[in-house]
C-alpha positions in Angstrom: -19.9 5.4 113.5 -21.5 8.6 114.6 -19.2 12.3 113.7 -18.1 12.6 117.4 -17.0 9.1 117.5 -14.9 9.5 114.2 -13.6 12.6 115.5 -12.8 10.7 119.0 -11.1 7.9 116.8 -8.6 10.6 114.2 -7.6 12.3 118.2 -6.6 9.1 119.1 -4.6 8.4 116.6 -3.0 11.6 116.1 -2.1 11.2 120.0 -0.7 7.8 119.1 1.6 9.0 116.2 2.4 12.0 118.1 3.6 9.2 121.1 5.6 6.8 118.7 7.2 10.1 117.2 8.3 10.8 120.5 10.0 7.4 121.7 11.7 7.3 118.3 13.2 10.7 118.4 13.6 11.4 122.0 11.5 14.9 122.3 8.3 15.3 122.7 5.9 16.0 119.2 2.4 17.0 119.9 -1.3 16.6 118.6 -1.7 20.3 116.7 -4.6 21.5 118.6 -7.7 21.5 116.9 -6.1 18.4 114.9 -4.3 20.9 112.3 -7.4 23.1 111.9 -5.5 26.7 113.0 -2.5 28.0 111.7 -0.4 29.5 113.3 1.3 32.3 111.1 3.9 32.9 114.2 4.7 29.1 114.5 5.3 27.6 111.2 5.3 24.2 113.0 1.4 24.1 113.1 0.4 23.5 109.7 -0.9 19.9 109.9 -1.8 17.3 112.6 1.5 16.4 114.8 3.5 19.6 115.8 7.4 18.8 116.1 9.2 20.2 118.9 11.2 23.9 119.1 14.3 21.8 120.1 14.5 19.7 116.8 15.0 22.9 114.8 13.7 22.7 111.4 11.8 19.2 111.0 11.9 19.0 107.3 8.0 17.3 106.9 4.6 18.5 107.4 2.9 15.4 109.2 -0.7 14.5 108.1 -2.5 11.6 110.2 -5.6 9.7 108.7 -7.1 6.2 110.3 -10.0 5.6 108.2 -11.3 2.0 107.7 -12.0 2.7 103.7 -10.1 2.7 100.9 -6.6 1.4 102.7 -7.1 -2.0 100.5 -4.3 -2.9 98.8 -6.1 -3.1 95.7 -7.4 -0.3 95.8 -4.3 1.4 96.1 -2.5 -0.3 93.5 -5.5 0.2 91.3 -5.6 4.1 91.9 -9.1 3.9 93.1 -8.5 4.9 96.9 -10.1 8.1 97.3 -9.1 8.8 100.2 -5.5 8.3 99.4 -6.0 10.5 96.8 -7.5 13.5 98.9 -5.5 12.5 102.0 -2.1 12.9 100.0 -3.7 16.3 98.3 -4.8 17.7 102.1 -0.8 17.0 103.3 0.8 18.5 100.1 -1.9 21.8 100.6 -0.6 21.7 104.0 3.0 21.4 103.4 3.2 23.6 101.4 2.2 26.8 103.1 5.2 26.2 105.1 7.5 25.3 102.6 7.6 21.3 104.1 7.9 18.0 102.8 4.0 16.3 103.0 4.3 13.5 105.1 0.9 11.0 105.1 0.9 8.9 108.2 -1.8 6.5 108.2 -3.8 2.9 108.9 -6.7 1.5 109.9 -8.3 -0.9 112.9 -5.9 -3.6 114.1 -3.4 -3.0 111.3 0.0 -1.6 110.9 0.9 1.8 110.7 2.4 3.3 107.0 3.9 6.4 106.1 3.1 7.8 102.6 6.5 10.4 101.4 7.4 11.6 97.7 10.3 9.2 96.3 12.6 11.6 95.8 12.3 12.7 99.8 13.0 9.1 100.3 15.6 8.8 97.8 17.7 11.7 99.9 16.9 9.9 103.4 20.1 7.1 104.3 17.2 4.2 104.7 16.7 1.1 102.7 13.5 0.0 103.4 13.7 -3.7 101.4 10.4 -3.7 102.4 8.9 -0.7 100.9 5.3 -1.6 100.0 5.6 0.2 96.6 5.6 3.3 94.9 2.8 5.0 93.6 1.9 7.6 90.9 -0.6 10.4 91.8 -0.6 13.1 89.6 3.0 14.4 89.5 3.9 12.5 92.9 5.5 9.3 93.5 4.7 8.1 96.6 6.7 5.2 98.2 4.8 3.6 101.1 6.1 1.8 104.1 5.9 0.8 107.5 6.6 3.5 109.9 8.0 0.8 112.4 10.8 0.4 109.1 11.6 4.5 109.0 12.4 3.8 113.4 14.5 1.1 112.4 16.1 2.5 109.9 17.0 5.7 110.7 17.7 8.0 113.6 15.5 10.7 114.1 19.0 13.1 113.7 20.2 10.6 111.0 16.9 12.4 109.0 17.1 15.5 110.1 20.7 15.6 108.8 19.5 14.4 105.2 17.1 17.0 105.4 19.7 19.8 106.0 16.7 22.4 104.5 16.7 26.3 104.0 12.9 27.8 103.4 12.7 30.4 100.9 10.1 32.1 99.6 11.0 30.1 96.3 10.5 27.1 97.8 12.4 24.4 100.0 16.4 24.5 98.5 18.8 22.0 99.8 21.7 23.5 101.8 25.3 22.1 100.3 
């Protein structure tokens, strides 16, 4: 697959996420223009590839899209040999972190499901019991727990997170608001 068409194939994705985003949360999240390659140092919102709206306040995770047809094996995962998880996971933490925001991985391949990649302990605070989380896994100081992403819409409201989420930005870092 030529660059353009590979390009052509991450826009529609991001569009796609960007769309199922949407339905689930009522309000509109968008494709960050130039999929995530500006910042916007006015508009802390545009650090990755899907921008959340105004109207949700402070969305609490930095989203990060990947469809790539290698290294999403199962095996290859579970056998920490996924490169691309590896530098797909390290590309949404760099990201998320400018900003002071959770990384959030959003990803899948031809004619399979979608998954969302989070840290365990931002899953732990969600209200969501995913029975069916694929598993956790350990990259460098990171535990990931993977899942559907049709399983987060099911299982919790979009306000339902952003009230588990109830985040202040500092300077020193994201601290949870009691």
């Amino acid at each position: 697959m030529g660059v353009k068409n590979v390009k052509e194939k991450g826009n529609n994705f991001e569009r796609k996420v960007a769309k199922l985003l949407s339905e689930w949360s009522g309000v509109k999240f968008m494709r960050t223009p130039s999929s995530g390659a500006i910042h916007n140092f006015k508009d802390k919102r545009v650090v990755s590839d899907i921008v959340p709206p105004l109207s949700l306040g402070e969305f609490p995770f930095s989203i990060e899209c990947k469809c790539v047809e290698c290294s999403w094996e199962f095996s290859a995962i579970i056998e920490n040999t996924s490169q691309n998880l590896r530098d797909h996971w390290s590309q949404a933490v760099d990201d998320a972190s400018r900003e002071n925001l959770r990384p959030m991985l959003i990803f899948s391949k031809n004619f399979r499901d979608i998954f969302i990649a989070i840290r365990k302990w931002d899953y732990d605070i969600m209200p969501l019991n995913i029975i069916n989380c694929i598993f956790s896994y350990s990259e460098d100081r990171d535990t990931l727990v993977i899942f559907k992403m049709k399983d987060l819409f099911d299982g919790i409201s979009c306000e339902n997170l952003m009230g588990s989420f109830s985040v202040k930005n500092t300077d020193k870092g994201i601290v949870e608001k009691n």
